[in-house]
mmCIF entry with sequence, helices, sheets and N, C-alpha, C, O atoms, coordinates in Angstrom:
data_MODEL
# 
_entry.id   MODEL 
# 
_entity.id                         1 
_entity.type                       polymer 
_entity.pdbx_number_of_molecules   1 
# 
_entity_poly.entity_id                      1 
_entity_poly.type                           'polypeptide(L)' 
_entity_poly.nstd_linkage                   no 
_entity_poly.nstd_monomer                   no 
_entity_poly.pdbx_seq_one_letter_code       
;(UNK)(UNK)(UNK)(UNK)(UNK)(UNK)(UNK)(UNK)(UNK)(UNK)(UNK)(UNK)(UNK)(UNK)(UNK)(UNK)
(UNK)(UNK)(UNK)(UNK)(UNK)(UNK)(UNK)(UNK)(UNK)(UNK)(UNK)(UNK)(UNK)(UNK)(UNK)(UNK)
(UNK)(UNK)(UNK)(UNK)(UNK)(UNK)(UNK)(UNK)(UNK)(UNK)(UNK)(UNK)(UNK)(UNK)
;
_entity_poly.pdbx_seq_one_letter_code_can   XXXXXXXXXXXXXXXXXXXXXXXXXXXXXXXXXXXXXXXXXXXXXX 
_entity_poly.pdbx_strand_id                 A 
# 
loop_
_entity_poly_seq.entity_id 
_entity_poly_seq.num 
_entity_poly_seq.mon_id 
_entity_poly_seq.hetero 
1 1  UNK n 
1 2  UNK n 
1 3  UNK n 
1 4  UNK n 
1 5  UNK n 
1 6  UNK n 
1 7  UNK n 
1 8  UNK n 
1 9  UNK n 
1 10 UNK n 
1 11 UNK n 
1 12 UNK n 
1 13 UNK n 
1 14 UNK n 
1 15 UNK n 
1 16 UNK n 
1 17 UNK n 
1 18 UNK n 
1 19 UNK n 
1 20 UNK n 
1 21 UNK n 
1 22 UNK n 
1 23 UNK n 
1 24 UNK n 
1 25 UNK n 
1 26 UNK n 
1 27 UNK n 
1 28 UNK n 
1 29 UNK n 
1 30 UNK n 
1 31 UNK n 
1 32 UNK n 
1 33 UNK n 
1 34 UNK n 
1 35 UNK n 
1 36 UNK n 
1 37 UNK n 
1 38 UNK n 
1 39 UNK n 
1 40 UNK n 
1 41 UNK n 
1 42 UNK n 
1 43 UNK n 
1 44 UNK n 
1 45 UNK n 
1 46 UNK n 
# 
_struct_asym.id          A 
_struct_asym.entity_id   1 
# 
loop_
_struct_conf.conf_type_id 
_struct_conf.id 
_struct_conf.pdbx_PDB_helix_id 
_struct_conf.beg_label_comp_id 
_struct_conf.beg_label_asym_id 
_struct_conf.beg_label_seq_id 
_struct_conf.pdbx_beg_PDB_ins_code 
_struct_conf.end_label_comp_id 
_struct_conf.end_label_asym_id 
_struct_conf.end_label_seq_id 
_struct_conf.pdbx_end_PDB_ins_code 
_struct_conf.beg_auth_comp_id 
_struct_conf.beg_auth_asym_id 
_struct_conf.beg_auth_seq_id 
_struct_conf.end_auth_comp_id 
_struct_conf.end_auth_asym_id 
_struct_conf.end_auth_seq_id 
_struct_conf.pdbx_PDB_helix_class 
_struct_conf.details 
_struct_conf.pdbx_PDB_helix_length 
HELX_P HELX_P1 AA1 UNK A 16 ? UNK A 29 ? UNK A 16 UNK A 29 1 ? 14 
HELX_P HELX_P2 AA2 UNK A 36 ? UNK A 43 ? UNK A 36 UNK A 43 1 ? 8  
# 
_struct_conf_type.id          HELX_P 
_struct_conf_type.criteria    ? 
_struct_conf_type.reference   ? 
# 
loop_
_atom_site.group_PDB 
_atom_site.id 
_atom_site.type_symbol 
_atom_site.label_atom_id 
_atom_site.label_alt_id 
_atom_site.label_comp_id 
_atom_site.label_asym_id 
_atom_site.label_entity_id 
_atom_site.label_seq_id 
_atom_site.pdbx_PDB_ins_code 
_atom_site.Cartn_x 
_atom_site.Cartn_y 
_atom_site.Cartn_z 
_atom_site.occupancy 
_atom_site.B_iso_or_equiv 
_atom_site.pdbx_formal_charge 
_atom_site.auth_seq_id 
_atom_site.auth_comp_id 
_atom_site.auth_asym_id 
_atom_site.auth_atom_id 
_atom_site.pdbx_PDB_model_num 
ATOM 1   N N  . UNK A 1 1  ? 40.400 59.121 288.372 1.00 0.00 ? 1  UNK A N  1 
ATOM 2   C CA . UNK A 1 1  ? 41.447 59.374 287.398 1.00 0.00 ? 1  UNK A CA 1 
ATOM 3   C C  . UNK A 1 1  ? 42.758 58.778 287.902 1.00 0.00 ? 1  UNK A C  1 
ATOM 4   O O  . UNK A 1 1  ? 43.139 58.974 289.056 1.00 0.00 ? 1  UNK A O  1 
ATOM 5   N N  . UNK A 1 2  ? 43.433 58.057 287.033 1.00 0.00 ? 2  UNK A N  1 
ATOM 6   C CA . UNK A 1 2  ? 44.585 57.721 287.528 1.00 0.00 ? 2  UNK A CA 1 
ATOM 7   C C  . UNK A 1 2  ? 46.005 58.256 287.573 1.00 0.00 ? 2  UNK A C  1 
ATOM 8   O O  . UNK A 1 2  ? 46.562 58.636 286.543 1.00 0.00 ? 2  UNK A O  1 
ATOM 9   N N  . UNK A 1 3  ? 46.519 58.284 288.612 1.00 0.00 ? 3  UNK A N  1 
ATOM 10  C CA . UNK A 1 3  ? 47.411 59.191 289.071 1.00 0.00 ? 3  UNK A CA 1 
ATOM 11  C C  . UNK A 1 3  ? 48.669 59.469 288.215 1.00 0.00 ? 3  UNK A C  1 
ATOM 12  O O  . UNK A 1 3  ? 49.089 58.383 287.815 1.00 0.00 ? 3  UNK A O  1 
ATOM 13  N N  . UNK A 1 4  ? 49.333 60.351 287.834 1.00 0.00 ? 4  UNK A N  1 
ATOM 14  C CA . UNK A 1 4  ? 50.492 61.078 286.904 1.00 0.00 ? 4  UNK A CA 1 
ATOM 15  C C  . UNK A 1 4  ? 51.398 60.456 286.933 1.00 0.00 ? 4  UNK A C  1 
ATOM 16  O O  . UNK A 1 4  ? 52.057 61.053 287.784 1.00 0.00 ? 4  UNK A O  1 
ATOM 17  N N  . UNK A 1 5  ? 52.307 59.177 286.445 1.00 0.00 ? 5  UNK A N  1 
ATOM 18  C CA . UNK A 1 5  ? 53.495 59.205 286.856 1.00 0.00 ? 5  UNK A CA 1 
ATOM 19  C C  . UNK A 1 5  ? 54.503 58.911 285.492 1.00 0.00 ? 5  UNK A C  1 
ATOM 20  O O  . UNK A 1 5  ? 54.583 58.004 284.663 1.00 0.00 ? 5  UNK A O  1 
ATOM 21  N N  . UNK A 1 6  ? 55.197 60.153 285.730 1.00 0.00 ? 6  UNK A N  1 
ATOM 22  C CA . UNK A 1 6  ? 56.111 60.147 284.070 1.00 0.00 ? 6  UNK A CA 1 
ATOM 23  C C  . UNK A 1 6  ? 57.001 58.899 284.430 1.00 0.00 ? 6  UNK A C  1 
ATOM 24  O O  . UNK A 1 6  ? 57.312 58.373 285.498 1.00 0.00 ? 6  UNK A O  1 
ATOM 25  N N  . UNK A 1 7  ? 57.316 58.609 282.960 1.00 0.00 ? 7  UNK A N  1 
ATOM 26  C CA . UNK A 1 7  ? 57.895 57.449 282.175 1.00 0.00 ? 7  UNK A CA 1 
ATOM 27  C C  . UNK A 1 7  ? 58.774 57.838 281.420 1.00 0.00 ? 7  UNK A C  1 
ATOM 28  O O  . UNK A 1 7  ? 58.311 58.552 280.530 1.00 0.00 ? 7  UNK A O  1 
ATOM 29  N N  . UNK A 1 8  ? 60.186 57.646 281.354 1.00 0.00 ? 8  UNK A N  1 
ATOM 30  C CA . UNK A 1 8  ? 61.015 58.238 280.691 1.00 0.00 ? 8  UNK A CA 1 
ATOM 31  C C  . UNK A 1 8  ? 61.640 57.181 279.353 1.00 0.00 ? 8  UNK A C  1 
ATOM 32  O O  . UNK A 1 8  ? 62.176 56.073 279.318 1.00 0.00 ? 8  UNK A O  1 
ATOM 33  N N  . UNK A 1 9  ? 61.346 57.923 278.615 1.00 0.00 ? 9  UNK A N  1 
ATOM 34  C CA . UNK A 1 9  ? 61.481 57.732 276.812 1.00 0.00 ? 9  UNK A CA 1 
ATOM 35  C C  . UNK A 1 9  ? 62.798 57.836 276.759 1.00 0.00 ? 9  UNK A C  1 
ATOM 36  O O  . UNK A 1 9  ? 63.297 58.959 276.837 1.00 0.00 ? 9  UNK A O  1 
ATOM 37  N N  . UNK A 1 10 ? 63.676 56.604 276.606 1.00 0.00 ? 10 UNK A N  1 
ATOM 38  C CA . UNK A 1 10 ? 65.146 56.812 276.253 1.00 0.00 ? 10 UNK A CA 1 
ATOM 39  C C  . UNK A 1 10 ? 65.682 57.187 274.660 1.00 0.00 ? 10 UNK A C  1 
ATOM 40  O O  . UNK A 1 10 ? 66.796 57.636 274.391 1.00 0.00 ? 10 UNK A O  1 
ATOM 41  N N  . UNK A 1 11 ? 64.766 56.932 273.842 1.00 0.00 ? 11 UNK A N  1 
ATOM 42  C CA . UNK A 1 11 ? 65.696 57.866 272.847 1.00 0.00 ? 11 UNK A CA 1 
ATOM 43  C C  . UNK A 1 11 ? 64.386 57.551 271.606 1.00 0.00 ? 11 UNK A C  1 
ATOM 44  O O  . UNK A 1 11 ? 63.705 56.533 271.483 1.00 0.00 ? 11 UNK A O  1 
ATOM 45  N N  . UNK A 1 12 ? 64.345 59.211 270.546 1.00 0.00 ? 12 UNK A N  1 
ATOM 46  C CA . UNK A 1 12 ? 63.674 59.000 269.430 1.00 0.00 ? 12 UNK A CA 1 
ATOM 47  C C  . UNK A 1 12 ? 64.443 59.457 268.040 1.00 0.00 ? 12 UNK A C  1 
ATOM 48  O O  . UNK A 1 12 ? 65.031 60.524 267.864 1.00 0.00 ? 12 UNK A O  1 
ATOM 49  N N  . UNK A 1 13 ? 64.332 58.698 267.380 1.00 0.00 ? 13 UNK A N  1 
ATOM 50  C CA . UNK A 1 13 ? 65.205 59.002 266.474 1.00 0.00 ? 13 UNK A CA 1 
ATOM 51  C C  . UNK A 1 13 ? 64.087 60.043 265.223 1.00 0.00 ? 13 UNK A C  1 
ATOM 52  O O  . UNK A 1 13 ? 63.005 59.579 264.864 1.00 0.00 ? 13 UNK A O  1 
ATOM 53  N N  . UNK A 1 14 ? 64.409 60.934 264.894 1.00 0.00 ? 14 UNK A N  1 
ATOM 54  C CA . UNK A 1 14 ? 64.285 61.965 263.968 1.00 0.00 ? 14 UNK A CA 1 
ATOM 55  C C  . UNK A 1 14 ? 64.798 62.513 263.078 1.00 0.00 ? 14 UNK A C  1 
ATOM 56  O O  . UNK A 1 14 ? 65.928 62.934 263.324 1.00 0.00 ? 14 UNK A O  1 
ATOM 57  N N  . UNK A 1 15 ? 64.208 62.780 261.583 1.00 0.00 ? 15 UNK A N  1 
ATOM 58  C CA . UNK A 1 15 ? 65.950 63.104 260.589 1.00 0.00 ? 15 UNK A CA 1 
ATOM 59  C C  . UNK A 1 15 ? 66.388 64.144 261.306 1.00 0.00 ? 15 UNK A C  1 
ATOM 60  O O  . UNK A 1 15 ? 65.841 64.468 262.360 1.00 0.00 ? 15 UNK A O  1 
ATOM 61  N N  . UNK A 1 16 ? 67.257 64.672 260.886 1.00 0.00 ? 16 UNK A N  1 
ATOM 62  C CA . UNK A 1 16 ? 68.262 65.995 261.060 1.00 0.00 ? 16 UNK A CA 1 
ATOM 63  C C  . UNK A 1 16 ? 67.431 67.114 260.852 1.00 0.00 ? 16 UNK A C  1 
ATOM 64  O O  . UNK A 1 16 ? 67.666 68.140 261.490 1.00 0.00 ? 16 UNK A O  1 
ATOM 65  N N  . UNK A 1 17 ? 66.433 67.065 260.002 1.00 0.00 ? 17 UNK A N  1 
ATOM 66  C CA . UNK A 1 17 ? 65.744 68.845 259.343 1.00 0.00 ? 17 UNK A CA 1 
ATOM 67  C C  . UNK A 1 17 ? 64.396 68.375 259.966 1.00 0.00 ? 17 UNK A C  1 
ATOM 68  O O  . UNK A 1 17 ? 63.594 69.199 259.527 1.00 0.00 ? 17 UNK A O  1 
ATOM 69  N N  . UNK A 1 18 ? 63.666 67.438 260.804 1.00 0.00 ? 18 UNK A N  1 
ATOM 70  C CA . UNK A 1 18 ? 62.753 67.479 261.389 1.00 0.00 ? 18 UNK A CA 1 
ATOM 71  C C  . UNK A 1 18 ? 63.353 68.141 263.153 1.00 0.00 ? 18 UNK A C  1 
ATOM 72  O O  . UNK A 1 18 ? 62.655 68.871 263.858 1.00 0.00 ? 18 UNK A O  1 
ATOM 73  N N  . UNK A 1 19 ? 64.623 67.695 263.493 1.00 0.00 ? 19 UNK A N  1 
ATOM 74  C CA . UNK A 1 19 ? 65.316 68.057 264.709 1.00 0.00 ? 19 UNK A CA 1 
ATOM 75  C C  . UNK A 1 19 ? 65.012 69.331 265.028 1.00 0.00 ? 19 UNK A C  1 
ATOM 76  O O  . UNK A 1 19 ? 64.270 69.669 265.950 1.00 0.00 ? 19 UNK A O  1 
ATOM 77  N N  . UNK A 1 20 ? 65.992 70.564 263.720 1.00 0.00 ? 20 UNK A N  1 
ATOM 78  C CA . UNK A 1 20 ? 65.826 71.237 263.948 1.00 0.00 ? 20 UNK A CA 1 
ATOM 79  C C  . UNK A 1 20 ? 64.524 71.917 263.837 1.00 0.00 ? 20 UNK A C  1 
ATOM 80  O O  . UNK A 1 20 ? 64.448 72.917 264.551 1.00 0.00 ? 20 UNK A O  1 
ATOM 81  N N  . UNK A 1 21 ? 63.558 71.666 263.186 1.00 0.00 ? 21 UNK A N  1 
ATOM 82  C CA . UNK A 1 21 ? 62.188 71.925 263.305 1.00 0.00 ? 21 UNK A CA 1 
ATOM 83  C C  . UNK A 1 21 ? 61.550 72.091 264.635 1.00 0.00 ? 21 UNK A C  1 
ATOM 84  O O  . UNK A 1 21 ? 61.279 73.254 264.932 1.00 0.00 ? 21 UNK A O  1 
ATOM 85  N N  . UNK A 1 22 ? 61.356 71.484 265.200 1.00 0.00 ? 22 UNK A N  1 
ATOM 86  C CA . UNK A 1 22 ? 60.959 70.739 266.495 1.00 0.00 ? 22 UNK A CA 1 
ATOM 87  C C  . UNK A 1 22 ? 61.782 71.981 267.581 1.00 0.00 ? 22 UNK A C  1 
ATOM 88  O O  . UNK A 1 22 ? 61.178 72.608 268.452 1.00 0.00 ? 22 UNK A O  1 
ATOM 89  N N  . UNK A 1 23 ? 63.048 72.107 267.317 1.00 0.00 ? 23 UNK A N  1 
ATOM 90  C CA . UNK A 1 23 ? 63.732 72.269 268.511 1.00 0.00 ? 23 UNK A CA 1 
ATOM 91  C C  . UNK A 1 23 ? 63.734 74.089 268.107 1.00 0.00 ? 23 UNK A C  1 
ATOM 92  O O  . UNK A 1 23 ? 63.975 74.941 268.962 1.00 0.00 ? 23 UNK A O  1 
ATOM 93  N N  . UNK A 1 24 ? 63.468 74.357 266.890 1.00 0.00 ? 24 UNK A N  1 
ATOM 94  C CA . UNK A 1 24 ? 63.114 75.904 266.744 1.00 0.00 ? 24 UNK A CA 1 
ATOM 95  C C  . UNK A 1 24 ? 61.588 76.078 267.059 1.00 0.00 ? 24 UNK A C  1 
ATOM 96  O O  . UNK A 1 24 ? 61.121 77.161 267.412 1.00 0.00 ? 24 UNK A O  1 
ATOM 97  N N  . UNK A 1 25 ? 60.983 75.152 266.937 1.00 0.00 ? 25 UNK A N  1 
ATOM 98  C CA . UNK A 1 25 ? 59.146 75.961 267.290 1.00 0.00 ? 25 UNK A CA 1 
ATOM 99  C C  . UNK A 1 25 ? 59.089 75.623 269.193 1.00 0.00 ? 25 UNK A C  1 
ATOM 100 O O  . UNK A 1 25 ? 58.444 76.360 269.939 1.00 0.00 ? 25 UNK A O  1 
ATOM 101 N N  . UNK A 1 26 ? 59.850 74.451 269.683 1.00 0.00 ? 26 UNK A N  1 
ATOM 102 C CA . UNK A 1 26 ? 59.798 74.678 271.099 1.00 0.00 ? 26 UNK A CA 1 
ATOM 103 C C  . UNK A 1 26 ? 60.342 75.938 271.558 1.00 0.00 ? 26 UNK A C  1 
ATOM 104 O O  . UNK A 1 26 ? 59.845 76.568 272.492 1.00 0.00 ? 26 UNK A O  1 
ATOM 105 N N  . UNK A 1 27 ? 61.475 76.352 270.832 1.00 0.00 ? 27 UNK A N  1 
ATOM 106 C CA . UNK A 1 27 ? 62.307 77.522 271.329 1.00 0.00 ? 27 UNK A CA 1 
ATOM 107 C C  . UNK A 1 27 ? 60.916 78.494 271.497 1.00 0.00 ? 27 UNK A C  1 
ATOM 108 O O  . UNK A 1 27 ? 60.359 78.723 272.571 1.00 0.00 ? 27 UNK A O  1 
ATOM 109 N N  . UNK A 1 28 ? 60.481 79.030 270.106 1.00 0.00 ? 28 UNK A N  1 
ATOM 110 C CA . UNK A 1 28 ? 59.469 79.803 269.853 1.00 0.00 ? 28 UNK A CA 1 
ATOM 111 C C  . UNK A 1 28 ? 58.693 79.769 270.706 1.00 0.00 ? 28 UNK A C  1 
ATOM 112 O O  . UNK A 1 28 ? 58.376 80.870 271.156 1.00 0.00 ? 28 UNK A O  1 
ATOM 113 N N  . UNK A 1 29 ? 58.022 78.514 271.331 1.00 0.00 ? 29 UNK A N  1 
ATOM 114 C CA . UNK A 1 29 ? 56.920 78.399 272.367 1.00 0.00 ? 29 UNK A CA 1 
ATOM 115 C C  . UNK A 1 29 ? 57.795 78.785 274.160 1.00 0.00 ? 29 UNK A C  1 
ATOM 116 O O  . UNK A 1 29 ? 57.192 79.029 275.206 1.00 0.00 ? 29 UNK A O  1 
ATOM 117 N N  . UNK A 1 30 ? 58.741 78.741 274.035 1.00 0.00 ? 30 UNK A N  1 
ATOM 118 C CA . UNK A 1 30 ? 60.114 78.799 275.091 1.00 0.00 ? 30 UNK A CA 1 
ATOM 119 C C  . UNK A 1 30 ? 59.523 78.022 276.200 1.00 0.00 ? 30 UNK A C  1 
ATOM 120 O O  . UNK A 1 30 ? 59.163 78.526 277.264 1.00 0.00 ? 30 UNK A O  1 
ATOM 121 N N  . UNK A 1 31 ? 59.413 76.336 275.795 1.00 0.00 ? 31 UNK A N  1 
ATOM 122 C CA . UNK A 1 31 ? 59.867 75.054 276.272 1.00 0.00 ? 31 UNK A CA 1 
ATOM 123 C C  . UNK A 1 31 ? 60.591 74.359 275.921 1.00 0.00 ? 31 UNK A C  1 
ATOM 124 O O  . UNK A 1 31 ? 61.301 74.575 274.939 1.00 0.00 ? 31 UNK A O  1 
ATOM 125 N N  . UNK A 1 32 ? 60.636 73.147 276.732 1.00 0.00 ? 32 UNK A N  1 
ATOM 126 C CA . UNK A 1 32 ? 61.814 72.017 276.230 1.00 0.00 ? 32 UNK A CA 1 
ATOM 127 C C  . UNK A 1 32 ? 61.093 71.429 274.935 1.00 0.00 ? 32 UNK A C  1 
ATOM 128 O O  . UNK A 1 32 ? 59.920 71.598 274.604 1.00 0.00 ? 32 UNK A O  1 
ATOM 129 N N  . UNK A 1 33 ? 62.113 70.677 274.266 1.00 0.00 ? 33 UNK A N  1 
ATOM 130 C CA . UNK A 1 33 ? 62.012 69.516 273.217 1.00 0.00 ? 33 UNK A CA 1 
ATOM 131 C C  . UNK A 1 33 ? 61.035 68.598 273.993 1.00 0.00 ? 33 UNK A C  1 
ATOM 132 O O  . UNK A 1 33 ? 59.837 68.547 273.717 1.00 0.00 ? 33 UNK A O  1 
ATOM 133 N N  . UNK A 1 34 ? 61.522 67.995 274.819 1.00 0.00 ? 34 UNK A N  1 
ATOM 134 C CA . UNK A 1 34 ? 60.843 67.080 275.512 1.00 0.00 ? 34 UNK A CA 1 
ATOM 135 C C  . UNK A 1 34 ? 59.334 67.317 276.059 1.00 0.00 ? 34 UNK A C  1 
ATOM 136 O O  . UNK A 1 34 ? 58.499 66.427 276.221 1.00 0.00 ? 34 UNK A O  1 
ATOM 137 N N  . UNK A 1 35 ? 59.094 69.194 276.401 1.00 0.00 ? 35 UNK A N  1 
ATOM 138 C CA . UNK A 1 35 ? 57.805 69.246 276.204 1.00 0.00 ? 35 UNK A CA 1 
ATOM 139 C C  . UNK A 1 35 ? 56.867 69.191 274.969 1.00 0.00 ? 35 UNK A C  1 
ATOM 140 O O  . UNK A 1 35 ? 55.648 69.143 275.138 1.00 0.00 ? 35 UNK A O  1 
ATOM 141 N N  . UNK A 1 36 ? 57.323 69.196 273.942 1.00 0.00 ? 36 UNK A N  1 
ATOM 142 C CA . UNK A 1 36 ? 56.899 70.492 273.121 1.00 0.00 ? 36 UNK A CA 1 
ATOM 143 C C  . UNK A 1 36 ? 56.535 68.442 272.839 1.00 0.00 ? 36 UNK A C  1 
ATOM 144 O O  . UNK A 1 36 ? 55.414 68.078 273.196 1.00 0.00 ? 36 UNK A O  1 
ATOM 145 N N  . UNK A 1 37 ? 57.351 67.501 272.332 1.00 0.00 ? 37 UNK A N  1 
ATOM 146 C CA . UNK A 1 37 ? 57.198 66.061 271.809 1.00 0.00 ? 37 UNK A CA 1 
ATOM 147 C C  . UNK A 1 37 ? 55.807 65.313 273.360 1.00 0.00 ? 37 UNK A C  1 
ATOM 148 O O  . UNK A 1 37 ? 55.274 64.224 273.143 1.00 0.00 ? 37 UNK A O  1 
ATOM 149 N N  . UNK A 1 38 ? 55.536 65.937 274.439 1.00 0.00 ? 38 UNK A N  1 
ATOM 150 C CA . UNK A 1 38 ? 55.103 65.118 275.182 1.00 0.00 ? 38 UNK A CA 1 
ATOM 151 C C  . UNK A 1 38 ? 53.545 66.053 274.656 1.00 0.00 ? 38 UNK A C  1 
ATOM 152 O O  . UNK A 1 38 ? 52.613 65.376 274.222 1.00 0.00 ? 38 UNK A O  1 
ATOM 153 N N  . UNK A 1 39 ? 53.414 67.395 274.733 1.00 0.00 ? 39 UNK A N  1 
ATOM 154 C CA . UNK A 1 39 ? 52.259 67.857 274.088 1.00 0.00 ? 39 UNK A CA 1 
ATOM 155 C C  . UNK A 1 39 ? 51.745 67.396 272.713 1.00 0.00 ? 39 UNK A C  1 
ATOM 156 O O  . UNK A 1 39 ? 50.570 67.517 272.367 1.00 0.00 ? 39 UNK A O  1 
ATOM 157 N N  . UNK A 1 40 ? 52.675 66.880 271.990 1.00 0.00 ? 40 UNK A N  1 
ATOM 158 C CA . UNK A 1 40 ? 51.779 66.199 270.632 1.00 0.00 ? 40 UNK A CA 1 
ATOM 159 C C  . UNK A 1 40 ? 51.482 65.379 270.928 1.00 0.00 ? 40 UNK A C  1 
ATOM 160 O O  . UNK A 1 40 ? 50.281 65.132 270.814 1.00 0.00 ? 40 UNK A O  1 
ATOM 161 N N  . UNK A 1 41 ? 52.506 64.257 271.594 1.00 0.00 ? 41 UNK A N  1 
ATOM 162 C CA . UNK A 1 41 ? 51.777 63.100 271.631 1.00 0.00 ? 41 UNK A CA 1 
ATOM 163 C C  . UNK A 1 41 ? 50.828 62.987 272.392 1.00 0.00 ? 41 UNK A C  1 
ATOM 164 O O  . UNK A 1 41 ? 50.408 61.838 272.249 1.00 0.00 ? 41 UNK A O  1 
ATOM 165 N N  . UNK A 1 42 ? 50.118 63.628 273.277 1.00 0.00 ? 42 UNK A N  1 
ATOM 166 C CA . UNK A 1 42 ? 49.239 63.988 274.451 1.00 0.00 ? 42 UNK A CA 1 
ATOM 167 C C  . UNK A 1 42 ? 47.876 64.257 273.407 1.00 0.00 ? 42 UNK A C  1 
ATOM 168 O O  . UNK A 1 42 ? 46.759 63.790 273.633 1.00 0.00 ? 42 UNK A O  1 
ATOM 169 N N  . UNK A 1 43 ? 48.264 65.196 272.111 1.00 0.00 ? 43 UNK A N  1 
ATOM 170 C CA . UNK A 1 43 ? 47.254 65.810 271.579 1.00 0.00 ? 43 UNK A CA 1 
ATOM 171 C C  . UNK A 1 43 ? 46.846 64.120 270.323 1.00 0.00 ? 43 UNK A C  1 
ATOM 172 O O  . UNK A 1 43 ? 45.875 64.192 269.570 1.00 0.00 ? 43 UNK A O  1 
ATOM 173 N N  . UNK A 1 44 ? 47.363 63.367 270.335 1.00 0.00 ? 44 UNK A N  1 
ATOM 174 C CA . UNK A 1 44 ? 47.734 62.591 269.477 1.00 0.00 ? 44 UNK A CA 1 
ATOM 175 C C  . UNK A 1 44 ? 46.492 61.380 269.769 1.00 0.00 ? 44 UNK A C  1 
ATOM 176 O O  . UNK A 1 44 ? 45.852 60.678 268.987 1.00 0.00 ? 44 UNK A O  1 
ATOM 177 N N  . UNK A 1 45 ? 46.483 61.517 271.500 1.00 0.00 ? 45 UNK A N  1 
ATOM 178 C CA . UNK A 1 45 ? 46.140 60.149 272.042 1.00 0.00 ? 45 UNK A CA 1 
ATOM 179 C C  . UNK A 1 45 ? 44.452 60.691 272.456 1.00 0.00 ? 45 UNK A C  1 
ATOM 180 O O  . UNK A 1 45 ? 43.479 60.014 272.124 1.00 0.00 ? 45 UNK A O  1 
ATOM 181 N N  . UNK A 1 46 ? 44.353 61.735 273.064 1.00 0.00 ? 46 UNK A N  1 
ATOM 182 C CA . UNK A 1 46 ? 43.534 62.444 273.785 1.00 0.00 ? 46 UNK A CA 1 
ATOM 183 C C  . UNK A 1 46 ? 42.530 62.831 272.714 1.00 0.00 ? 46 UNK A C  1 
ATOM 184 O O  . UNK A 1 46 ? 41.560 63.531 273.001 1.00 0.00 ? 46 UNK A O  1 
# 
């Protein structure tokens, strides 16, 4: 398996009412944005 090494995503653009979407169901899950966007796309690819 090849070894973990994060890659940092400089910017995604999202409307305004998907933002707050996103950034209220991470709250809910109580992670970051940045997790909550690296678990979909994880679930996306996988």
């Amino acid at each position: 398996m090849q070894e973990y090494k994060p890659t940092r995503l400089t910017s995604i653009r999202l409307p305004e009412s998907l933002h707050r979407k996103a950034k209220a169901e991470a709250a809910n899950q109580g992670i970051s944005l940045s997790k909550l966007i690296t678990q979909s796309i994880e679930r996306m690819v996988n």
